[in-house]
N, C-alpha and C positions, 0 to 999 in steps of 0.2 A: 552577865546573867548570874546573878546570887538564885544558887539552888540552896536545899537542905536535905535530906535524908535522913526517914527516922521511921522505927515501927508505928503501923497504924491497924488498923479495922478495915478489913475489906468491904465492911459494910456499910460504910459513910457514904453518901449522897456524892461523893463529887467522884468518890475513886468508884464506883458503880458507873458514873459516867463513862468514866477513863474503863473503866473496863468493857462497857458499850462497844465505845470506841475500836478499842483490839478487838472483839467479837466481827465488828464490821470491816475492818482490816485484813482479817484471817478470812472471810467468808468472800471478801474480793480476790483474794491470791488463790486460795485452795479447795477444794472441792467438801464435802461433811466428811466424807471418812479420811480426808486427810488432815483433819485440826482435831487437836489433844486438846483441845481446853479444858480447863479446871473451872467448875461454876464457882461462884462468889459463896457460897454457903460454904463448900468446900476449904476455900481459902481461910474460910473460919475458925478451924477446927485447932487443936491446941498443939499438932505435931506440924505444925507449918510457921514458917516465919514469915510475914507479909510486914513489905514497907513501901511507903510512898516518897514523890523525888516534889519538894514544893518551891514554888518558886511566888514569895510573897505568899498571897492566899489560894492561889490558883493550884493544882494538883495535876502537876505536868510528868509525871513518869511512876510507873511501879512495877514491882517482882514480888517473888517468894522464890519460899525455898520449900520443899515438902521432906521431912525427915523422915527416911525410908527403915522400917524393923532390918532391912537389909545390911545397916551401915551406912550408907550416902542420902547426901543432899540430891532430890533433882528440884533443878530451876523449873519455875512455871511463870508463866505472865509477866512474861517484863516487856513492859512496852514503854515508849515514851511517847509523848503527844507530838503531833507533826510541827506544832510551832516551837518545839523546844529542841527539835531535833539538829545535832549537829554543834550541840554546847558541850559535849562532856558527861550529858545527865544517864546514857545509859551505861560507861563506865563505870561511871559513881554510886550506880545502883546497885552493882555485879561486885562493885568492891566494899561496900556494905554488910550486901548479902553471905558472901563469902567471910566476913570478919565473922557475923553473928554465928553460922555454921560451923567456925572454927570454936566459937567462943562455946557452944555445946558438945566438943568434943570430938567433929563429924571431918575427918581428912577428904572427904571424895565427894564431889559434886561431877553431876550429871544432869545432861538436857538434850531436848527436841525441837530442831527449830525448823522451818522449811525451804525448801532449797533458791527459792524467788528473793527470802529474805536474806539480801544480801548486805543492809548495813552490818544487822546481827551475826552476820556469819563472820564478816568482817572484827565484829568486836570482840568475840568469842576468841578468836585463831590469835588477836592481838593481846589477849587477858591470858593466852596460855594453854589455853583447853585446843585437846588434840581430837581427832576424827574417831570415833570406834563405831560399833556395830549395834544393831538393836538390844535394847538390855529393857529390864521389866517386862510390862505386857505388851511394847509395840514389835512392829513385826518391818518387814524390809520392806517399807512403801517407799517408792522413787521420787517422793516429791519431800523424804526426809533427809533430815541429814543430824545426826548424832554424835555429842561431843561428851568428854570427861576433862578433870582435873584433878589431882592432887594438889591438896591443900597445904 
């Protein structure tokens, strides 16, 4: 599987799809007050890094990074498609994402993922990022589970 990874436009027709897609992924595992989504407008905005993972023309994975006035990166929206899952592509996305963050200065990334998602927890723990505790505006929901890294 030849992927690529590059910034894009959340606002493109296929990654709207892909984001569809996670919208309906998170709303089958977790209840509304338990998903942090980030709307697509949001992902627009010029303190965010948003990339997609393509494979040919097809738009089979994406994240961001949101750059927080705090000092850190938190991850949002990475997801990959279910037929691409299992390649490498969410790796690839996270090692990306992490270069670009570096590459604006930002040593600390932080993220929310949920406790059913278990590949991503899995990729996470494997990329490095350790367990901490609620940070920004979430609060100790049982169905989170909250990581950091140094960059």
């Amino acid at each position: 599987m030849t992927v690529t990874v590059e910034l894009a436009s959340p606002l493109l027709p296929k990654v709207r799809e892909l984001i569809r897609a996670s919208d309906e992924t998170a709303a089958a595992l977790y209840p509304a007050e338990s998903n942090h989504l980030v709307d697509v407008d949001s992902l627009a905005q010029p303190h965010v890094i948003f990339c997609v993972a393509r494979q040919d023309d097809a738009v089979v994975g994406c994240g961001a990074a949101v750059l927080k006035p705090e000092g850190y990166a938190e991850l949002k929206r990475m997801f990959v498609a279910e037929t691409a899952r299992g390649h490498g592509v969410g790796r690839r996305l996270l090692a990306f994402l992490e270069e670009q963050v570096r590459q604006r200065g930002v040593t600390l990334t932080r993220l929310e993922t949920g406790v059913y998602s278990h590949a991503a927890i899995r990729l996470y723990e494997r990329m490095g990022y350790i367990k901490i505790g609620p940070f920004g505006d979430y609060w100790d929901d049982p169905l989170s589970v909250f990581y950091e890294k140094q960059l």
